[in-house]
C-alpha positions in Angstrom: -42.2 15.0 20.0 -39.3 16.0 17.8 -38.4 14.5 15.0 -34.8 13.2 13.5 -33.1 15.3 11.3 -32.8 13.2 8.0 -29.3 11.7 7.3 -27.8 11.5 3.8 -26.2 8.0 3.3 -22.7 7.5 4.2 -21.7 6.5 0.5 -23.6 10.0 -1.0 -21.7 11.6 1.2 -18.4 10.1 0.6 -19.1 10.9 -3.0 -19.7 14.5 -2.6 -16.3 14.8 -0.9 -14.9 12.7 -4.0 -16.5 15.1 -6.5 -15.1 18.0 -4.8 -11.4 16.7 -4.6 -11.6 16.3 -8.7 -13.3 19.7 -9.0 -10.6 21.2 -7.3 -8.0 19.1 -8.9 -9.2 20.1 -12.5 -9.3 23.7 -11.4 -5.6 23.7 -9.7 -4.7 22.4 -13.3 -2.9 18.8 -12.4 -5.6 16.7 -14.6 -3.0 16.4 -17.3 -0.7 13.5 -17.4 2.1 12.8 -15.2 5.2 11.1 -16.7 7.4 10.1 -13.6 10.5 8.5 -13.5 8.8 5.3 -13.6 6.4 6.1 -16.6 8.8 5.1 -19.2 9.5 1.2 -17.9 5.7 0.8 -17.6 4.3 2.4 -20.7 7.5 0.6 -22.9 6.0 -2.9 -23.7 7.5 -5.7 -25.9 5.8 -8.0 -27.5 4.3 -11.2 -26.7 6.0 -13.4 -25.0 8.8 -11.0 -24.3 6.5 -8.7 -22.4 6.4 -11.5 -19.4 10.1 -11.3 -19.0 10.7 -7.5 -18.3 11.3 -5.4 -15.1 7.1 -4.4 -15.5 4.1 -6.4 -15.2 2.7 -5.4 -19.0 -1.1 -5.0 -17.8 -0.8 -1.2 -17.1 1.2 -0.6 -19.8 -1.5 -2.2 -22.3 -4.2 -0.4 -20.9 -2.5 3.0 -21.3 -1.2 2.1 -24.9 -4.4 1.2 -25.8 -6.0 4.1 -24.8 -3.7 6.2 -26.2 -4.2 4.6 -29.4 -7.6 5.4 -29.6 -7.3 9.0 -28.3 -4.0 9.7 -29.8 -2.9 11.0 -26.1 -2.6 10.4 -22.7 -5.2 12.9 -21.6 -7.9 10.8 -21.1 -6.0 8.4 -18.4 -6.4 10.5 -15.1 -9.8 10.9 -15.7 -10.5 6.9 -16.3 -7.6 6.5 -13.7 -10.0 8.7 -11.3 -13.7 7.1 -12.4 -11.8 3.9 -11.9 -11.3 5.0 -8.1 -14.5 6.4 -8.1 -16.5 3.8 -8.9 -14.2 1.0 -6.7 -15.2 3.0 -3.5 -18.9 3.5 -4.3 -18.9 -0.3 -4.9 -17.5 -1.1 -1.9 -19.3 1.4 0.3 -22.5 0.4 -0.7 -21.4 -3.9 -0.2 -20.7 -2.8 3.7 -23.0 -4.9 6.1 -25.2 -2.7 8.2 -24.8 -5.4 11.0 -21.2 -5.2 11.1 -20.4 -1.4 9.9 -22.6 1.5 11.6 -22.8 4.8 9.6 -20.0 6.7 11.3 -17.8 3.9 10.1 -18.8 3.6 6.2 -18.4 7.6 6.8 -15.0 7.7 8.0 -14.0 4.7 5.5 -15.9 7.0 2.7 -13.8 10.2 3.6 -10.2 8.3 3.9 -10.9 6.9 0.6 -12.2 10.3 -1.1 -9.2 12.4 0.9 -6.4 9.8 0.0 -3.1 11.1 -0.7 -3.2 8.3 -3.4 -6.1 10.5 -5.4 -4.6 13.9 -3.9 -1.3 13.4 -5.0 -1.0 10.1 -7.9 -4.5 10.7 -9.6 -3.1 12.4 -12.4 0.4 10.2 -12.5 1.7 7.4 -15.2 2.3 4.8 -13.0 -0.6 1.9 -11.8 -0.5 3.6 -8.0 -4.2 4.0 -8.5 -5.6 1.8 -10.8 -3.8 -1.1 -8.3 -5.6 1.0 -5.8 -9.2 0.4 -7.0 -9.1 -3.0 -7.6 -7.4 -3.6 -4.1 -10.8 -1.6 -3.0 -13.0 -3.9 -4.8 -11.9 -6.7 -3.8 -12.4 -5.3 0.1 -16.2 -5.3 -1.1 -16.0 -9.2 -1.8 -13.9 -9.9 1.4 -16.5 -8.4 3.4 -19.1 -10.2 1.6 -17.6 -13.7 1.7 -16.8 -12.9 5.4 -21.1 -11.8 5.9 -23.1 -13.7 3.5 -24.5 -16.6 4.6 -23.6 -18.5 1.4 -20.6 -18.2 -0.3 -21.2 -18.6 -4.2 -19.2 -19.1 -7.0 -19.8 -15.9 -8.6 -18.4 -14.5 -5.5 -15.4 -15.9 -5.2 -14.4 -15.0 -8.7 -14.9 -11.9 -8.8 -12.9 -11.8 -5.2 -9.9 -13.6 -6.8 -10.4 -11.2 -10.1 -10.3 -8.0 -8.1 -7.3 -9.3 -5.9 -5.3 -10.8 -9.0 -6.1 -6.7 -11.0 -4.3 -5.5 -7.5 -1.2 -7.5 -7.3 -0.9 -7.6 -11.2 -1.1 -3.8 -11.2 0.8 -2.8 -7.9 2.8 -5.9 -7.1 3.4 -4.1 -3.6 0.1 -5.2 -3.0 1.1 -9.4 -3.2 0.9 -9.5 0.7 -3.0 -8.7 0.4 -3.8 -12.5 -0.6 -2.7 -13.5 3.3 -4.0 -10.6 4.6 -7.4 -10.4 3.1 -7.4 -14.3 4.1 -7.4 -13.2 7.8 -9.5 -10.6 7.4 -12.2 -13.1 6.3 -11.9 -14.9 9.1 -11.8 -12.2 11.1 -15.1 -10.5 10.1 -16.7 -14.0 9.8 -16.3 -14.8 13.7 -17.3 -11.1 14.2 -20.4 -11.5 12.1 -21.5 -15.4 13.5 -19.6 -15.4 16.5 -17.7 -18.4 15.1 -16.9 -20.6 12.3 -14.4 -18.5 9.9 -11.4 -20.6 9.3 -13.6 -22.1 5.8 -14.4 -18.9 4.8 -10.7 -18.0 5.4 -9.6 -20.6 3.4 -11.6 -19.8 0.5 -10.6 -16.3 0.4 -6.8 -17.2 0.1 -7.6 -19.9 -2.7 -9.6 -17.1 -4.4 -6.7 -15.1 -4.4 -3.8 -17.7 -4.8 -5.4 -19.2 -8.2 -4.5 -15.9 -10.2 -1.3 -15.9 -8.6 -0.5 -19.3 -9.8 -2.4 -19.2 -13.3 -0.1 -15.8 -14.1 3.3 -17.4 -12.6 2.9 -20.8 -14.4 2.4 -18.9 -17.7 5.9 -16.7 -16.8 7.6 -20.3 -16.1 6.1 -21.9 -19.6 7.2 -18.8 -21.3 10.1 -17.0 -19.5 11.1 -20.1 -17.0 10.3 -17.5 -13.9 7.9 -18.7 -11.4 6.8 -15.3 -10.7 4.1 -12.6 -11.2 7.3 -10.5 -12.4 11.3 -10.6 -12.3 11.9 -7.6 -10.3 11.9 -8.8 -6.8 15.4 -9.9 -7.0 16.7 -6.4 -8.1 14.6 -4.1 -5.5 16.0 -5.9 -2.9 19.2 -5.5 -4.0 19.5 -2.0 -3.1 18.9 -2.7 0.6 21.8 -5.6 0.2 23.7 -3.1 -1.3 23.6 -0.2 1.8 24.4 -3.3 4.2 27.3 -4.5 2.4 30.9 -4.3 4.3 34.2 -6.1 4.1 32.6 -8.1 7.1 29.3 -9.1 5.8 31.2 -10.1 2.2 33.5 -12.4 4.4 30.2 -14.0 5.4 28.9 -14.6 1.9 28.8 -17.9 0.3 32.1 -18.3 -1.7 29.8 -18.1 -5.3 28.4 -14.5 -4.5 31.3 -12.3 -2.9 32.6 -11.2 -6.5 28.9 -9.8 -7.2 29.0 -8.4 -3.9 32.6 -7.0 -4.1 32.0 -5.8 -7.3 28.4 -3.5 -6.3 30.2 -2.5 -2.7 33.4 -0.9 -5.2 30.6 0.5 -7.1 29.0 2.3 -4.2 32.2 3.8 -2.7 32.9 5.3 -6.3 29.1 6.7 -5.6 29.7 7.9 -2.3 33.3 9.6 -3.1 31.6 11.4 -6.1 29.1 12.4 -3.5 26.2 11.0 -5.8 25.2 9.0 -3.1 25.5 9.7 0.8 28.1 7.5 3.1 27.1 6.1 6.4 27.8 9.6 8.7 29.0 9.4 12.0 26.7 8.6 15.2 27.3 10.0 18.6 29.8 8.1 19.3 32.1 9.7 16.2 31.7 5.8 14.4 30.4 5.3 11.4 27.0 2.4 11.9 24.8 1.3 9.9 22.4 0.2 12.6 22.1 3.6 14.2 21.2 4.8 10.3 19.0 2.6 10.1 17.3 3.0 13.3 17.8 7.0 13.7 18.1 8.3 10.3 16.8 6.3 7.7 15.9 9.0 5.5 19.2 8.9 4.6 18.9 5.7 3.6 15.6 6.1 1.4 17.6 9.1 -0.2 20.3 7.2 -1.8 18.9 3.8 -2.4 17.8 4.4 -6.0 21.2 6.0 -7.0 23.0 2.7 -5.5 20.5 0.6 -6.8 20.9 2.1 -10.6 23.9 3.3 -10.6 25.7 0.6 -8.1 23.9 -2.7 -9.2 22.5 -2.9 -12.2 25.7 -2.5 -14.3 26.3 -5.5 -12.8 24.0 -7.2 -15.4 26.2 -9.1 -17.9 26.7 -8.7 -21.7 24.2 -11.1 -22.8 22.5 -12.0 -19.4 18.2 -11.9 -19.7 16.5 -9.6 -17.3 15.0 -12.8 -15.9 18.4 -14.6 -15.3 19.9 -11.2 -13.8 16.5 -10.9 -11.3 17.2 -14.6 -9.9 20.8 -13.7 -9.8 20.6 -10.7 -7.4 17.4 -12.8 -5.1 20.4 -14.7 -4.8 22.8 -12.0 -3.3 20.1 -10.1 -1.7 19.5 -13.3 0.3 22.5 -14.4 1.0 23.4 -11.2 2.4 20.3 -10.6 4.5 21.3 -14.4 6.2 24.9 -12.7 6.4 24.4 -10.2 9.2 20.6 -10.2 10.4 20.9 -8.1 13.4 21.5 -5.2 10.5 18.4 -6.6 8.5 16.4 -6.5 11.8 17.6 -2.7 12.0 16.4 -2.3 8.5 12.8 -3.2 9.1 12.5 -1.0 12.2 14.1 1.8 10.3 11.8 1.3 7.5 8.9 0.9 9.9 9.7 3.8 11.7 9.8 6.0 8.5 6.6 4.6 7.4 4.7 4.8 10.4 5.5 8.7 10.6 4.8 9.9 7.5 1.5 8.1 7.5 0.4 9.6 10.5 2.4 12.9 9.5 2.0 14.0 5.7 -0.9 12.2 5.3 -4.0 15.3 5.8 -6.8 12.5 6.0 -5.4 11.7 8.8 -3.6 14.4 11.3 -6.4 16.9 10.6 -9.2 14.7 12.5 -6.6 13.3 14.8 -5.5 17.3 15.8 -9.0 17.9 16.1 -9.8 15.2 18.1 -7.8 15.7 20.3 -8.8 19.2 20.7 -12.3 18.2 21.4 -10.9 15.4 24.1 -8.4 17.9 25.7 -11.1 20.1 25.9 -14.3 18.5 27.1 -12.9 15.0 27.4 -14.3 11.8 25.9 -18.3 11.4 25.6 -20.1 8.0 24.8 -21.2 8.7 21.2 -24.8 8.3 20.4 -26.0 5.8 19.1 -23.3 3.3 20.5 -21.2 1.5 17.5 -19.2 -1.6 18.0 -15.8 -0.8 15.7 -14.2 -3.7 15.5 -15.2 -4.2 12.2 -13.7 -1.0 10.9 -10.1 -1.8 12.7 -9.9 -5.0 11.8 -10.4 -3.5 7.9 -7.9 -1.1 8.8 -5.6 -3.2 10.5 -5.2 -6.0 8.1 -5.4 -3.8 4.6 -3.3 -1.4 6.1 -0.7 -4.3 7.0 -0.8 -6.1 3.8 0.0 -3.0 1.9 3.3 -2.2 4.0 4.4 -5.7 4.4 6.9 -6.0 1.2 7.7 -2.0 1.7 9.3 -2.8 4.9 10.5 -6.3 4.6 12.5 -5.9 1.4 13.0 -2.5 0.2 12.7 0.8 1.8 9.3 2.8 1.7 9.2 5.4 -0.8 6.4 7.6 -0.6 4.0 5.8 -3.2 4.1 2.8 -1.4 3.4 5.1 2.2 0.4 6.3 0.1 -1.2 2.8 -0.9 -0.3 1.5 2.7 -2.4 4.2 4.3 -5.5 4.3 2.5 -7.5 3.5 4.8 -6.0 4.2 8.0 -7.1 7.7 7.8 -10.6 5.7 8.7 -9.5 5.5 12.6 -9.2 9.4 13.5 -12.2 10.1 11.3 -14.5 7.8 13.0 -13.5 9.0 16.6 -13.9 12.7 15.4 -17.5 11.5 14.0 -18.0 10.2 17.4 -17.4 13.1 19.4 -19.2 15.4 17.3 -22.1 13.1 17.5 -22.5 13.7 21.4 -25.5 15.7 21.9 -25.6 18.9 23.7 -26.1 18.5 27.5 -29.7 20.1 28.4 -31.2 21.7 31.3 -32.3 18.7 32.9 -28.8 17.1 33.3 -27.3 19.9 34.1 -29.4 19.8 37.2 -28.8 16.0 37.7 -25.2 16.8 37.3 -25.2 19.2 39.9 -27.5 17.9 42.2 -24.9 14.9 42.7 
């Protein structure tokens, strides 16, 4: 009789992996602090109340400020940054259901986690990337259980609605995650009883709508803004902005064509300076934005923060409040996305596109398995891993984070690479846990080889 090799547990490993990537972080010398473009408008907080009404959501920005004054430095914060992400993934790791996650899945969601490009490549950055990160991972561990559990207590939906309402608060991006995490619920419940999900659904988007109202009613008593932040309005002015023509400002309500004649004068100015790029020419010699868009959005992701900046927000009046200015350019933004949709349409495919690629492209956690995987497949073929797992629990984690994260990349603004990173988390999880699969197979023997060529 032979006896099983001994298997470490999926979450030991998972931390192993984890250890190593801050070993060899530390040693390539990038645990120092990473002041990014973005660094300044989160770390530069007013005081109370004025704090609600800036371009930031403040919570980041008191964390690091307080750390800072108790260190006197910012060197401590990828460290705290990284234990933060550390700890949210051994949390929720150890929280998966046996009955609904085998051990090649809480592996493969173990190693996407530990081999992230948002711990590669933001760990050591000034900007709430990861932090958002973690308590978006948390508050997976409280989805699943609300989903499993055959009670749903008080205690749990709190902390579900506290993890989900760190998330959003620290990564706005991450908004979407309410709805989607709602779904996911549901999803897992009818997975895990076979039925009867639509309550637990329900009180998993309650959980996470109360801190999303609690937050925006304070903004409206304070700043009157009915909004986690006032900064909405202005990213999705820069994809208004690249669709604006004389055509689409003929379309506009009478009340926003100066605005919009006024940031489409601004752009030309940018594009004849060559600070930002013009439309170039399709196939056809003509100049279309919808074959950008659909063909080369890059182009568009390169220029949209010199339009945006350099284009729009001079067009904030002497005397106008951030907030008023934020509502002002929803406004536009809107109005010119109703203008000419067949453009915005070509906007979220674009976007789409460009996410989609990169994800699956400069993302290591998940074309190394997916090359070797299909190394193993082209040479060998497919093999029924053993033991048999049912993965439907795994995609629909992947499916529905994975969508939640991308949703307001896509839909309103264009998908820089931070927001690629936080989208693709865990979709790394899907290549992994085939490649664990196949090398699970066990070695044909003697005695089917002689079956095998026997028939």
């Amino acid at each position: 009789m032979t006896r099983r090799r001994a298997r470490w547990p999926a979450e030991a490993v998972s931390l192993i992996v984890f250890a190593s990537v801050i070993v060899i972080e530390t040693l390539a010398g990038r645990m120092h602090p990473w002041f990014t473009p973005d660094s300044a408008g989160y770390l530069a907080i007013r005081s109370w109340p004025a704090c609600l009404g800036g371009q930031r959501i403040p919570l980041y920005g008191w964390f690091v400020n307080a750390v800072f004054g108790m260190t006197g430095g910012y060197g401590l914060i990828p460290w705290l940054q990284a234990a933060a992400y550390g700890a949210a993934m051994f949390y929720f790791l150890r929280g998966l259901p046996a009955d609904l996650f085998g051990r090649r899945a809480r592996l493969a969601l173990g190693l996407a986690l530990a081999l992230s490009n948002v711990l590669l490549i933001w760990i050591c950055a000034l900007v709430p990337c990861l932090l958002g990160v973690a308590a978006l991972i948390a508050s997976l561990t409280e989805t699943v259980a609300l989903a499993s559990r055959g009670r749903a207590s008080f205690a749990l939906l709190l902390r579900l609605g506290l993890f989900e309402g760190l998330a959003f608060l620290l990564w706005p991006g991450l908004l979407p995650t309410i709805g989607t995490g709602a779904v996911l619920v549901f999803v897992l419940a009818r997975l895990h009883r076979k039925g009867r999900g639509i309550r637990r659904g329900a009180l998993a988007l309650l959980a996470g709508v109360l801190p999303f109202l609690l937050v925006s009613s304070v903004r409206l008593a304070t700043v009157g803004d009915f909004n986690i932040v006032s900064f909405g309005g202005f990213q999705m002015s820069g994809m208004a902005a690249l669709m604006l023509s004389p055509g689409v400002i003929e379309r506009l309500p009478a009340g926003e064509r100066p605005l919009a004649t006024a940031i489409l004068a601004g752009r030309r100015r940018l594009e004849a300076s060559g600070q930002a790029i013009a439309t170039p020419r399709n196939s056809t010699g003509k100049r279309s934005l919808l074959s950008e868009e659909i063909g080369y959005f890059g182009i568009l992701a390169r220029t949209h923060d010199d339009v945006l900046y350099h284009a729009v927000a001079p067009q904030q009046e002497a005397g106008e409040s951030w907030v008023a200015f934020n509502r002002r350019l929803m406004r536009f933004a809107l109005s010119t996305v109703r203008a000419d949709r067949l453009i915005y349409i070509g906007w979220v495919v674009g976007a789409a596109v460009r996410m989609a690629g990169h994800m699956s492209i400069t993302d290591p956690a998940f074309l190394v398995p997916m090359l070797m995987l299909c190394v193993i497949l082209g040479f060998r073929g497919y093999r029924s891993p053993e033991p048999a797992e049912d993965p439907s629990a795994l995609i629909a984690v992947v499916l529905w984070t994975t969508a939640g994260a991308l949703a307001l990349s896509v839909l309103v603004t264009y998908p820089a690479l931070r927001y690629i990173d936080v989208a693709s988390i865990v979709l790394p999880a899907l290549p992994i846990y085939g490649l664990l699969g196949q090398l699970a197979v066990r070695p044909v023997g003697p005695s089917q080889v002689s079956a095998f060529m026997e028939s």
